[in-house]
C-alpha positions in Angstrom: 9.3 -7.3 15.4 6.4 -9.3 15.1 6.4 -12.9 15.1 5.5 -14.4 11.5 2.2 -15.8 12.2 1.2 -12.8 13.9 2.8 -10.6 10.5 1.0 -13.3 8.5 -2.1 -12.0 10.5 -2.0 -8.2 9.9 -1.4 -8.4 6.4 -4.3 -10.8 6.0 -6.6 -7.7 8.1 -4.5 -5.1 5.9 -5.8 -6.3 2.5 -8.9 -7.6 3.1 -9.5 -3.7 4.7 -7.9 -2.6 1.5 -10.3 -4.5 -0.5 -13.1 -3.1 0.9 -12.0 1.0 0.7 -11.1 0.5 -3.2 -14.0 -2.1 -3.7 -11.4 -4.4 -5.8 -11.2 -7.9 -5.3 -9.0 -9.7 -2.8 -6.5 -10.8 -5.1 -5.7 -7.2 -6.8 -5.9 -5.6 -3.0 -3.0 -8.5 -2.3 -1.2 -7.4 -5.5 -1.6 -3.6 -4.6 -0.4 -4.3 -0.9 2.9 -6.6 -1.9 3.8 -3.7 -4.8 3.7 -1.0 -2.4 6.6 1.1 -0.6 3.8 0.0 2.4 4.9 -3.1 2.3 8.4 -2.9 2.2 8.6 -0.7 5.1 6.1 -2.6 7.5 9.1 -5.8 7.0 11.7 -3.1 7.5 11.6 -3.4 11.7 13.7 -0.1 12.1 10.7 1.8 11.1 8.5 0.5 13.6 5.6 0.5 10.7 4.5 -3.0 11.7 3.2 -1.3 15.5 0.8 0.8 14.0 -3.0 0.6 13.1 -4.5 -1.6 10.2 -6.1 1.3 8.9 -3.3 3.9 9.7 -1.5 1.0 7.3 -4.5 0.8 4.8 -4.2 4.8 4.6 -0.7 5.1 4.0 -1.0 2.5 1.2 -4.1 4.4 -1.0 -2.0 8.2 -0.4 0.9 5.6 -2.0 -1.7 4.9 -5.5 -2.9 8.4 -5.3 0.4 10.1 -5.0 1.5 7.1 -7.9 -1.2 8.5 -10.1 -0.4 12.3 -9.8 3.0 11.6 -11.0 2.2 9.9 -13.4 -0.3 12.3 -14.7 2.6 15.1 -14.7 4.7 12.7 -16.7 2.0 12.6 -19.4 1.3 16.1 -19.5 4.9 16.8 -19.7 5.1 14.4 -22.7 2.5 15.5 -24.5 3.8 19.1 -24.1 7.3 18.0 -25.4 5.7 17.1 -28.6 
């Protein structure tokens, strides 16, 4: 596992790179990165999520929101078709 400093480090590169891909500020790209399942698993050291790539990380994080926006798009189709 990463030592905290260096963690500390890679989350700093990880939103700021996040950031920059959605074009949001730095504080929503911090709120978007602590929220995610991303997140969670890259302080999980059994899944070894903290050894790979920024941008592998960065990735993984926007098919998170996209995949978080189809659902809920089915969710609203299937209310409005309930009614």
């Amino acid at each position: 596992m990463l030592s905290d400093l260096l963690m500390w480090n890679k989350i700093g590169r990880i939103v700021t790179l996040l950031s920059q891909r959605l074009d949001v500020s730095g504080e929503r790209a911090l709120d978007i990165f602590y929220t995610s399942r991303t997140n969670e698993r890259l302080h999980d050291e059994h899944t070894g999520l903290y050894l790979m790539s920024d941008l592998y990380l960065v990735d993984e994080i926007i098919m998170e929101l996209r995949e978080h926006r189809r659902c809920k798009k089915i969710n609203e189709d299937l209310e409005k078709n309930a009614k």
